[in-house]
C-alpha positions, 0 to 999 in steps of 0.5 A, spaced: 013 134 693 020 133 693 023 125 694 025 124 701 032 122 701 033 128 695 037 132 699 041 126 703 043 123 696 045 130 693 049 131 699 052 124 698 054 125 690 057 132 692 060 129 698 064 124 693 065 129 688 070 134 692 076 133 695 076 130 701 079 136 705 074 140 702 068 142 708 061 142 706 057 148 709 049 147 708 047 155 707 039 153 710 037 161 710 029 160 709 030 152 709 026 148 713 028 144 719 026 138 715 030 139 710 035 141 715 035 135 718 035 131 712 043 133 711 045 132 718 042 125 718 045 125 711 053 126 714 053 134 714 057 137 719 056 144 718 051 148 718 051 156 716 046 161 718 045 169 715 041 171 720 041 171 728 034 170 728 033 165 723 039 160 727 036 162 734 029 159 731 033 153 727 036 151 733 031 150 737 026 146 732 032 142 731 032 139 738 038 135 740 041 135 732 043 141 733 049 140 737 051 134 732 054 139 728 057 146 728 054 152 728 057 158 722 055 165 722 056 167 713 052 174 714 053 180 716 054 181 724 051 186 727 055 189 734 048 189 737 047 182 736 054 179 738 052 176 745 047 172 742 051 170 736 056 167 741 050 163 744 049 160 737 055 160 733 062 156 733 065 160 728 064 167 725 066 167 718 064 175 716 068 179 721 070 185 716 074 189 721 079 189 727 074 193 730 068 188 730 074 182 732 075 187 737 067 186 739 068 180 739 074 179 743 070 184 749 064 180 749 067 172 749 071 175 755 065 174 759 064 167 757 071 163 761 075 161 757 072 161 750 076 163 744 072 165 738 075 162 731 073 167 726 074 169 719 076 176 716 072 176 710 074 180 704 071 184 700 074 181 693 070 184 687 070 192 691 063 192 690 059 197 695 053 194 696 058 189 700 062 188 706 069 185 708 076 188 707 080 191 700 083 186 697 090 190 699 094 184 702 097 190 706 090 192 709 089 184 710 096 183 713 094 189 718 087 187 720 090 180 721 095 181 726 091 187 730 086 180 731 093 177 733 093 179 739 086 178 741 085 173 748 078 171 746 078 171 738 083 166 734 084 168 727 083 161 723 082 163 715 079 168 709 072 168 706 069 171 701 063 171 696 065 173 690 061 177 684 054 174 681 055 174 675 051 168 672 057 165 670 062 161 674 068 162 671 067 170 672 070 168 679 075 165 677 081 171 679 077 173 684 078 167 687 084 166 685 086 173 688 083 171 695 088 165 695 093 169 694 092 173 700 091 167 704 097 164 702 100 170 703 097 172 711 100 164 711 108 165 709 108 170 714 106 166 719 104 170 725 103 167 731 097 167 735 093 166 727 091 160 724 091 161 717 087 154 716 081 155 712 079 158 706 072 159 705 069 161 698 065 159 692 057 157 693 052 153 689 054 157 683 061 157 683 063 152 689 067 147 683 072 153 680 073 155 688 076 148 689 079 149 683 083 156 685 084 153 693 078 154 697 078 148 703 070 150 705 064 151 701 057 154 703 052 150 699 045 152 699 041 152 693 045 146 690 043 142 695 037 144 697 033 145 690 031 152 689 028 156 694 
């Protein structure tokens, strides 16, 4: 059985280690509430759910803690799901198309006065077995301002995964060429988008992503231990 401030004093160290204007983002896919509440209790502000249903389940069991932090959705987003996503979720960080902002924009109407920040997420390695954007700054800058002018959905940054290779240092470039995008969408400064936040790097490669510009990190096993 783990030490009962394990994840608390984890989250501390690391928070110390990265740069201030660096937001951690706790991935609690398949965590326990306990282990969850342990990094809320521990300072964590963020926490990032794959799953509708998981986060659905997680905010209940939290009880009252769950409004102490924001909500973020980091996988896919099913179309069928968005209504209920916008009950759960105060960013969406996985938006793959003008088309799914799109969806988003037409169900946030409903609720008044809600504008939803989203991320576009970029498919930075090309892989098929991933979603998000082609990493072509034309096909970025398009998307970006299609959701411009969007009433109900508020453009705020870039996310992207990354390959898995093992080695950290094998997405170095890709990083770096996501940065590029980002500070690319920022010199244009588009009016109704936000280019502020870049998501990327994970338990395996959060350090090279803060080195190549990244201002959030999705943290899961390196907080939490191994599943």
């Amino acid at each position: 059985m783990e030490p009962v401030m394990k994840i608390a004093e984890t989250y501390r160290k690391i928070r110390k280690e990265v740069p201030e204007n660096v937001k951690i983002v706790a991935a609690v896919k398949t965590r326990s509430p306990e282990e969850v509440m342990e990094f809320i209790e521990a300072g964590g502000t963020d926490i990032g759910e794959n799953y509708v249903q998981e986060a659905e389940q997680m905010y209940r069991e939290l009880g009252d803690m769950a409004k102490t932090v924001r909500w973020h959705m980091i996988g896919h987003i099913q179309t069928n799901k968005i209504n209920k996503s916008l009950e759960l979720f105060d960013v969406l960080q996985t938006v793959d198309s003008v088309q799914k902002a799109a969806a988003v924009d037409v169900r946030a109407a409903r609720c008044e006065g809600r504008v939803v920040p989203v991320y576009l997420e970029i498919n930075i390695g090309d892989e098929s077995t991933k979603a998000g954007l082609l990493p072509e700054f034309d096909e970025v800058l398009k998307a970006a301002e299609g959701i411009a002018v969007m009433e109900h959905v508020r453009l705020e940054g870039l996310m992207t995964m990354g390959p898995v290779t093992g080695d950290p240092e094998d997405s170095r470039l890709f990083f770096r060429r996501t940065r590029e995008i980002f500070d690319g969408l920022r010199g244009c400064s588009i009016p109704g988008v936000a280019m502020d936040t870049l998501s990327m790097g994970m338990s395996d490669s959060y350090r090279v992503a803060i080195e190549e510009g990244s201002t959030m990190i999705r943290l899961g096993t390196v907080l939490f231990g191994a599943r």
